[in-house]
C-alpha positions in Angstrom: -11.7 100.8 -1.1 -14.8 100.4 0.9 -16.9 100.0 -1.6 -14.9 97.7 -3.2 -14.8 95.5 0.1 -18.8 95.7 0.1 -19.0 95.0 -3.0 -16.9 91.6 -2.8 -18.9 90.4 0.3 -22.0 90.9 -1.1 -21.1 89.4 -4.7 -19.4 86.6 -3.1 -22.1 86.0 -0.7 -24.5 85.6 -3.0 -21.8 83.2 -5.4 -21.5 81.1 -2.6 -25.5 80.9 -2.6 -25.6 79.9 -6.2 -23.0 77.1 -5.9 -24.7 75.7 -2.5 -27.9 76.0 -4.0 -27.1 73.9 -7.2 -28.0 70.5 -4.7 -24.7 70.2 -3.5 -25.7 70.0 -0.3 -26.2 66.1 -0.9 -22.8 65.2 -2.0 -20.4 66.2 1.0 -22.2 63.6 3.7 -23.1 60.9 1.3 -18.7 61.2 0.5 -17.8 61.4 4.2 -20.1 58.2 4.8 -18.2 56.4 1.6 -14.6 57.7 2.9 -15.1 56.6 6.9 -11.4 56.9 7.9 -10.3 58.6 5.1 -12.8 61.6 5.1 -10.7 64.1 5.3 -8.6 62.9 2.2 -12.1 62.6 0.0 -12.7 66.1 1.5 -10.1 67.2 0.0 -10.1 65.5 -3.5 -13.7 66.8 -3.6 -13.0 70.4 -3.0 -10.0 70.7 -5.2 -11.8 69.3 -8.1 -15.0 70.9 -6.9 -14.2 74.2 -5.8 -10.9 74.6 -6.5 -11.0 74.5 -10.4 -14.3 76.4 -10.6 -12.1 79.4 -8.7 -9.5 79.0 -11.7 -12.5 79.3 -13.9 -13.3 82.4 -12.2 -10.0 83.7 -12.6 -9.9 82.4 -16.2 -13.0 84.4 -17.2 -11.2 87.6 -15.3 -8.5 87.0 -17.7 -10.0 86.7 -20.8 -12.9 89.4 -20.2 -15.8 87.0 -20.6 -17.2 83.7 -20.2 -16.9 82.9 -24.2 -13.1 84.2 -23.9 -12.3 80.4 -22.3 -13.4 78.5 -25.6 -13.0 80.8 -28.4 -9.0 79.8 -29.5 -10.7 76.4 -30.5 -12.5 78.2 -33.6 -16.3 79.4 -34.0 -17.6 75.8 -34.9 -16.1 73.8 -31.9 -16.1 76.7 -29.5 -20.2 77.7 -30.2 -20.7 73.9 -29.8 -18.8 73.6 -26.8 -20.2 75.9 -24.6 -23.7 75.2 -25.7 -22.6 71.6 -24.6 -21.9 73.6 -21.1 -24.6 75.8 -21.0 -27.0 72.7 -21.2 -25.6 71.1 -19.0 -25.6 73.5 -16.5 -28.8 74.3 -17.5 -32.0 72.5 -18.8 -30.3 69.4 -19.5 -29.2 68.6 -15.7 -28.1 71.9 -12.7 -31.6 73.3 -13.0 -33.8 70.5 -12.7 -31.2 69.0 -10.2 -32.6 72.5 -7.6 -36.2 71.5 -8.2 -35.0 68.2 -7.7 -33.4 68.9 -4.8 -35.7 71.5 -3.1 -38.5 68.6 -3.3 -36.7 65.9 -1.8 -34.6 67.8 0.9 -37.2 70.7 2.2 -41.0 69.2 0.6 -40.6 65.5 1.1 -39.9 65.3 4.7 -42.5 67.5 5.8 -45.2 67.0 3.5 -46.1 63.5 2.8 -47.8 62.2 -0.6 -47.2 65.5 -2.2 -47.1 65.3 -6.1 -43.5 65.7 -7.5 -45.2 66.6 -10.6 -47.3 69.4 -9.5 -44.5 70.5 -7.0 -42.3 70.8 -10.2 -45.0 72.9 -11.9 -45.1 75.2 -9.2 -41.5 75.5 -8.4 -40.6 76.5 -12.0 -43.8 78.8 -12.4 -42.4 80.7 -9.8 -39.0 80.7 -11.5 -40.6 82.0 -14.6 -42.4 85.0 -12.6 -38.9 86.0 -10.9 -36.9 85.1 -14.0 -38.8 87.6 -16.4 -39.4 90.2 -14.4 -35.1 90.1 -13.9 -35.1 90.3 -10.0 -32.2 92.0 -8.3 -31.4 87.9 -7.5 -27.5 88.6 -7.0 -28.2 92.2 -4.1 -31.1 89.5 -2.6 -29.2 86.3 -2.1 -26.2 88.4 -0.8 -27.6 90.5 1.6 -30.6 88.7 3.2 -30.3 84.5 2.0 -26.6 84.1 2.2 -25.7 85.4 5.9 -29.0 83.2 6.7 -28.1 80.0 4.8 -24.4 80.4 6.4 -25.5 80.7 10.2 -27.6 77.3 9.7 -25.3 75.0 8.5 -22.7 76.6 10.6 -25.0 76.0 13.4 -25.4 71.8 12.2 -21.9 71.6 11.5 -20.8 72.6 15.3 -23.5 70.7 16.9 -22.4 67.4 14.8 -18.8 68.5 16.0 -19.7 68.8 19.6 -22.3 66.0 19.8 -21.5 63.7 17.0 -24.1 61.2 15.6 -21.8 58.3 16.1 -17.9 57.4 15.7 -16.4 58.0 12.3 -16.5 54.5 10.5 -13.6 52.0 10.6 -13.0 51.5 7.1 -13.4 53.3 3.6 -16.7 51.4 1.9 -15.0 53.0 -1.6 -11.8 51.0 -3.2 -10.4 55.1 -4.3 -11.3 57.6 -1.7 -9.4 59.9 -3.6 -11.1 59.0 -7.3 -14.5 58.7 -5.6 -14.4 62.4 -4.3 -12.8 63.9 -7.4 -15.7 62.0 -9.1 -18.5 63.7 -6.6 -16.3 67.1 -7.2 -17.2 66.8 -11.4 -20.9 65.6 -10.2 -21.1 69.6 -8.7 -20.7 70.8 -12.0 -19.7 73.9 -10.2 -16.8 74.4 -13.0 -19.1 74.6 -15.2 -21.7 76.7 -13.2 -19.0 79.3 -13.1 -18.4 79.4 -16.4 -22.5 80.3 -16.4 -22.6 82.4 -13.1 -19.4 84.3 -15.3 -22.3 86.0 -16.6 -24.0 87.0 -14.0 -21.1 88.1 -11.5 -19.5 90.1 -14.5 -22.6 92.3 -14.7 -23.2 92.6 -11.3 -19.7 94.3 -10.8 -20.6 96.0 -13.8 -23.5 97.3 -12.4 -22.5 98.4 -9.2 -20.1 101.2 -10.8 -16.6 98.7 -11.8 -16.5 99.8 -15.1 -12.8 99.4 -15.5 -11.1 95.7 -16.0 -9.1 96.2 -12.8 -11.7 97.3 -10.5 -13.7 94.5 -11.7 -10.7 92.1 -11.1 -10.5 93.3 -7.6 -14.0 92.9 -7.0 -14.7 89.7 -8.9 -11.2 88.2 -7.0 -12.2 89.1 -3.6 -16.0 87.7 -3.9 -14.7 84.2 -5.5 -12.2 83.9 -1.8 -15.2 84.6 -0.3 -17.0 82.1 -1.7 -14.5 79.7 -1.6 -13.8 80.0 1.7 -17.6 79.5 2.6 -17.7 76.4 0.6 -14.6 75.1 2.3 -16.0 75.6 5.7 -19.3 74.5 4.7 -18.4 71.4 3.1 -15.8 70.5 5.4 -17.6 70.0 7.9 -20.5 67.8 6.3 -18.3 65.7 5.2 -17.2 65.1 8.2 -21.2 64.8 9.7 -21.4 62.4 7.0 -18.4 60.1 8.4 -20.0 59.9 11.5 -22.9 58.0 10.5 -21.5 54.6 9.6 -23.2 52.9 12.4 -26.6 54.0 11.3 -26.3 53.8 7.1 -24.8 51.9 4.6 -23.4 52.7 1.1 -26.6 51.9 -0.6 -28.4 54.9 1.5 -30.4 57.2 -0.3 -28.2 61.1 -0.3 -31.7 62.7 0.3 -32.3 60.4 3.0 -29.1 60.5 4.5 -29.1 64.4 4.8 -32.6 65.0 6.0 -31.5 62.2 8.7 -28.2 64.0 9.6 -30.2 67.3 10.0 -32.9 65.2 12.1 -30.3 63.9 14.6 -28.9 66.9 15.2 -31.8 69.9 15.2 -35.1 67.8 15.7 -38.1 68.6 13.8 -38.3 72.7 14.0 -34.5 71.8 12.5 -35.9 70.0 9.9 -37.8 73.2 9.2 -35.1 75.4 9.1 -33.0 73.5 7.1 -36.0 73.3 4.4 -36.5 76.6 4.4 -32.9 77.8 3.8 -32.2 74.7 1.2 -35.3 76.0 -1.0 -34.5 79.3 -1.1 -31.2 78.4 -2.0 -32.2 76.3 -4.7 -34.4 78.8 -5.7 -32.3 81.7 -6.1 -29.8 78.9 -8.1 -32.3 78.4 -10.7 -33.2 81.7 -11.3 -29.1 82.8 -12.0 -28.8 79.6 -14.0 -32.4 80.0 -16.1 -31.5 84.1 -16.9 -28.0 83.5 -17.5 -29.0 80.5 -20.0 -31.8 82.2 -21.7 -29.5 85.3 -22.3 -26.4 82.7 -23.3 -28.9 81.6 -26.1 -30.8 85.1 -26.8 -26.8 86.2 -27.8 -26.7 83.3 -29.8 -29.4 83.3 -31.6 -28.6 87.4 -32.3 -31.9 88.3 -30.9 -34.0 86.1 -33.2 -35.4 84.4 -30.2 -36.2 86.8 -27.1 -35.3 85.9 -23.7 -38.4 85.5 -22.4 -39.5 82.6 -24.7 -36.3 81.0 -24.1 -37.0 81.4 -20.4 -40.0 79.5 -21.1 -38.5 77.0 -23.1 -36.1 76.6 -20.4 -38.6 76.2 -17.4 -40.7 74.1 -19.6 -38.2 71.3 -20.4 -36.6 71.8 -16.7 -39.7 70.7 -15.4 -39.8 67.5 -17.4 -36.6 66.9 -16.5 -37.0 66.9 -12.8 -39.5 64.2 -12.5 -36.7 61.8 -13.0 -35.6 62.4 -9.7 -32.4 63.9 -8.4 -30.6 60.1 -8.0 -32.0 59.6 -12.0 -30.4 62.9 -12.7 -27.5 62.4 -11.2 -26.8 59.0 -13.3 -27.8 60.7 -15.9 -25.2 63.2 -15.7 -22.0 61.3 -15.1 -21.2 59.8 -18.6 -21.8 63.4 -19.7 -19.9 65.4 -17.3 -16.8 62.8 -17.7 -17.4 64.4 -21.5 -17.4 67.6 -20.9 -15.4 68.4 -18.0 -11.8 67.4 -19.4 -11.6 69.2 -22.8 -12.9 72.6 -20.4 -10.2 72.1 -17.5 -7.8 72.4 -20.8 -9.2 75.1 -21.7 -9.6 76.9 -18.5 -6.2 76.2 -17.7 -4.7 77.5 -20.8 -7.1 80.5 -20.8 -4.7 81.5 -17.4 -1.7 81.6 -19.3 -3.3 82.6 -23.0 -0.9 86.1 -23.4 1.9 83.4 -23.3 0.7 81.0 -26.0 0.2 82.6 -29.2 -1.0 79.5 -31.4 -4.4 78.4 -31.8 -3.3 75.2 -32.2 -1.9 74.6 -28.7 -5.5 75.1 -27.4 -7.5 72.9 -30.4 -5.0 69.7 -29.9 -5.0 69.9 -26.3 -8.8 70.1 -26.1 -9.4 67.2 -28.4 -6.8 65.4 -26.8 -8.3 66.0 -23.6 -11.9 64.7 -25.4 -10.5 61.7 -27.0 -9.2 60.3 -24.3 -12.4 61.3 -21.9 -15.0 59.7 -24.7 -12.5 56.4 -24.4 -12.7 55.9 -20.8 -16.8 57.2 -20.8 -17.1 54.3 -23.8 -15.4 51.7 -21.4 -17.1 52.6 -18.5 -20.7 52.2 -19.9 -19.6 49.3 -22.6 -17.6 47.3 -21.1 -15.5 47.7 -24.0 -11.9 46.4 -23.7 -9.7 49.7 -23.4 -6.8 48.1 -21.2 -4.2 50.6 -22.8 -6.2 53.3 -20.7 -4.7 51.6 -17.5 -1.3 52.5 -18.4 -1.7 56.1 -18.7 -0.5 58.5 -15.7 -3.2 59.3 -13.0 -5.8 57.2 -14.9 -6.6 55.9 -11.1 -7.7 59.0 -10.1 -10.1 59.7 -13.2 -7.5 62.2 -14.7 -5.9 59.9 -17.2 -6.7 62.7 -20.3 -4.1 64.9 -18.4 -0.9 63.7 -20.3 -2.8 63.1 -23.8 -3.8 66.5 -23.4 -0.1 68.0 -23.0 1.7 66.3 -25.4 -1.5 67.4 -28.5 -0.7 71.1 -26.9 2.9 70.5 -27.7 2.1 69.0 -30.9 -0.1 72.2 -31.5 2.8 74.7 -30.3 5.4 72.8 -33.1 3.1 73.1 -36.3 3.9 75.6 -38.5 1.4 78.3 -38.9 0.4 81.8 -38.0 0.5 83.0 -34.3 -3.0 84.5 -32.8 -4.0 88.1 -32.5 -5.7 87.7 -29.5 -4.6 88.9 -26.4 
C-alpha cells in the first residue's frame, strides 16, 4: 500500500508538471482579468472543461487499457485518422511549439532583451532532441525534484497576491459569456487531449515501477490524476483570481505574456522574475520532452517500425521549431478553429469509452462522433465565414459553445436502433 501511495505522488506530480508546463500558465490570469466580478464562475467553467474532462480521459484510458482503446469502436479508418488528428495537435502542429513558445516569452524575454526567437527556438528543441533520444527518466525527474519546486513557487505568488493584492477585482465582466469565454480557454489547454498523449507515458510508468496487473495500475494511475487535479485546482484558482485583480492596471487587449510576467513583477520583484523563469522553463521543458517521445512512439507504432523513433523525434523537433516562431498569441489563433474540431467528436468518445461494457454497438459510438463533428465543423464554418447558420442558435447550450451535445445523443440513439451485430469488445 505504500508503494502504491509513492507511486501516485510521484506519477501525479510529475502529471501535474506536464499539464502546467504545456503554457497554461497564461490562460488562468488573462480569464480572471476578462471575468472581473465573475472570476470565480469563469474559474470554474475553465477547470471543468479544462481539467475536469481531461481526468475523465484519464479514467477513460483506465477503462479501456490504452490510449487507442478511446477511438477504436469508430473503425480502423476514422479511428487511425482521429487520433493522428490528436496526436498533431498535441504535438508538432500546436502543444509543443506552444512550450518553446512559452518558455521564450515568459522566462527569456523579460530577462534577456533582443534575444533571437529563432535561435532561442534552435536551442530549446536541440536540447529536447538530446534528452528525447537518449529516453530520460523525465516522469521519476519532474516528480521528485521539478514538481514539489514548481508547486512551492506559485503557491508562494498566489498567497502573496491573496494577502497583498495588486488592486481591487474589476467592476464589471469585459466578456459578454464568462461562462463560454472560460470553457473556450479550458479547450485552448488542450489538456484533454494531452491526456490522451500523456496516457502513454503514465501507463508505462506504472508499468515500469512493478503494477503489472490492471488493478494495481488503476489504483495507481487513479490516485496520481486526484493528485494532479487537485494541484491544478489550487494552482489555477488562484491565478485566476491574481488575474482579476489587475483591472486597474490592464485592459482586454493586454498581451497574456505581458500580463503574467507583470503579475509575477508586482508581487516577487526582479529575483521573482527569476524564479518564476526558472521553474516555467523547466516546466515547459520536461512538457516537450513527454509530448515529443510519446508522439514519436505514437507514430513509430504506426508506421509498424518502418520509421524509427529517433528520426521521427527529429522530424518532430524540426517542424516544432518552425512552428514556434509564430509566436504563442499566432499559435494560439491558430489553434482554435481546430481544437473546436477536434475536441467535440473526442468528448463523445471519451465519454462513451466510460460506459463502453454497456453499449455493445459500434454504431452508437460512429453516429455519435460524427454527430458531434458535424455539428462542430458548422459552427467552426460560421465562426470563421460569417456564413449564415442561424439554426445553430436554436440548439440546447449552443451559448456556452456546447451546442454538438444534443446532435451527438440523438446519432448515438440512432446508432443503438440500427439493426446489426453487437461488438466483441469489452
Amino acid at each position: 500500500m505504500k508503494k502504491h501511495l509513492q507511486d501516485s505522488l510521484v506519477i501525479g506530480f510529475a502529471l501535474f508538471s506536464m499539464f502546467f508546463g504545456a503554457g497554461n500558465v497564461i490562460f488562468p490570469p488573462y480569464l480572471g482579468l476578462e471575468s472581473g466580478p465573475e472570476w470565480l464562475l469563469g474559474f470554474l467553467s475553465y477547470f471543468l472543461a479544462d481539467i475536469g474532462l481531461a481526468m475523465l480521459a484519464m479514467f477513460a484510458i483506465l477503462r479501456q487499457g490504452s490510449p487507442d482503446g478511446i477511438t477504436a469502436r469508430i473503425g480502423k479508418v476514422p479511428s487511425t485518422m482521429l487520433m493522428c488528428a490528436i496526436v498533431l495537435c498535441i504535438g508538432p502542429m500546436l502543444a509543443i511549439p506552444r512550450t518553446a513558445a512559452t518558455t521564450y516569452e515568459t522566462s527569456l524575454a523579460p530577462l534577456v532583451s533582443g534575444f533571437s526567437p529563432v535561435l532561442f527556438s534552435v536551442l530549446f528543441f536541440l536540447l529536447i532532441l538530446l534528452l528525447c533520444v537518449r529516453e530520460t527518466a523525465v516522469v521519476d525527474i519532474v516528480g521528485k525534484i521539478l514538481t514539489p519546486a514548481l508547486l512551492i513557487g506559485l503557491l508562494v505568488l498566489i498567497v502573496i497576491g491573496v494577502v497583498h493584492p495588486i488592486g481591487p477585482v474589476g467592476e464589471q465582466p469585459l466578456v459578454e459569456n464568462v461562462a463560454a469565454t472560460g470553457i473556450e480557454a479550458g479547450y485552448q489547454t488542450m489538456d484533454v487531449l494531452a491526456a490522451i498523449v500523456f496516457g502513454y507515458i503514465i501507463l508505462k510508468s506504472a508499468r515500469e515501477k512493478g503494477h503489472a496487473e490492471s488493478g494495481a495500475q488503476i489504483r495507481v494511475v487513479s490516485g496520481a490524476s486526484l493528485v494532479a487535479g487537485v494541484g491544478l485546482l489550487v494552482v489555477y484558482l488562484g491565478l485566476t483570481y491574481l488575474g482579476a485583480t489587475t483591472a486597474r492596471f490592464f485592459d482586454i487587449t493586454v498581451d497574456r505574456t505581458y500580463l503574467v510576467v507583470s503579475i509575477v513583477r508586482n508581487l516577487l520583484g526582479s529575483a521573482g522574475i527569476i524564479l518564476f523563469a526558472v521553474v516555467v522553463a523547466l516546466a515547459c521543458v520536461t512538457t516537450a520532452v513527454g509530448l515529443v517521445s510519446a508522439c514519436a512512439d505514437y507514430f513509430a507504432g504506426l508506421s509498424g517500425g518502418r520509421v524509427s523513433y529517433r528520426l521521427l523525434v527529429c522530424i518532430i523537433c524540426v517542424f516544432s521549431a518552425v512552428v514556434s516562431n509564430f509566436g504563442l498569441n499566432e499559435i494560439i489563433a491558430i489553434a482554435s478553429p481546430i481544437l473546436s474540431v477536434v475536441y467535440p467528436p473526442t468528448l463523445v468518445l471519451i465519454v462513451l469509452a466510460l460506459t463502453g461494457q454497456r453499449i455493445r454497438k459500434d454504431w452508437v459510438f460512429r453516429l455519435a462522433a460524427l454527430g458531434a463533428l458535424a455539428v462542430s465543423l458548422l459552427e467552426v464554418l460560421r465562426t470563421y465565414t460569417g456564413a449564415e447558420l442561424a439554426f445553430l442558435d436554436l440548439l440546447p447550450l449552443s451559448s456556452l459553445g456546447f451546442g454538438w451535445v444534443v446532435p451527438a445523443a440523438v446519432c448515438g440513439v440512432i446508432g443503438a436502433l440500427l439493426p446489426g451485430q453487437t461488438s466483441n469488445r469489452p
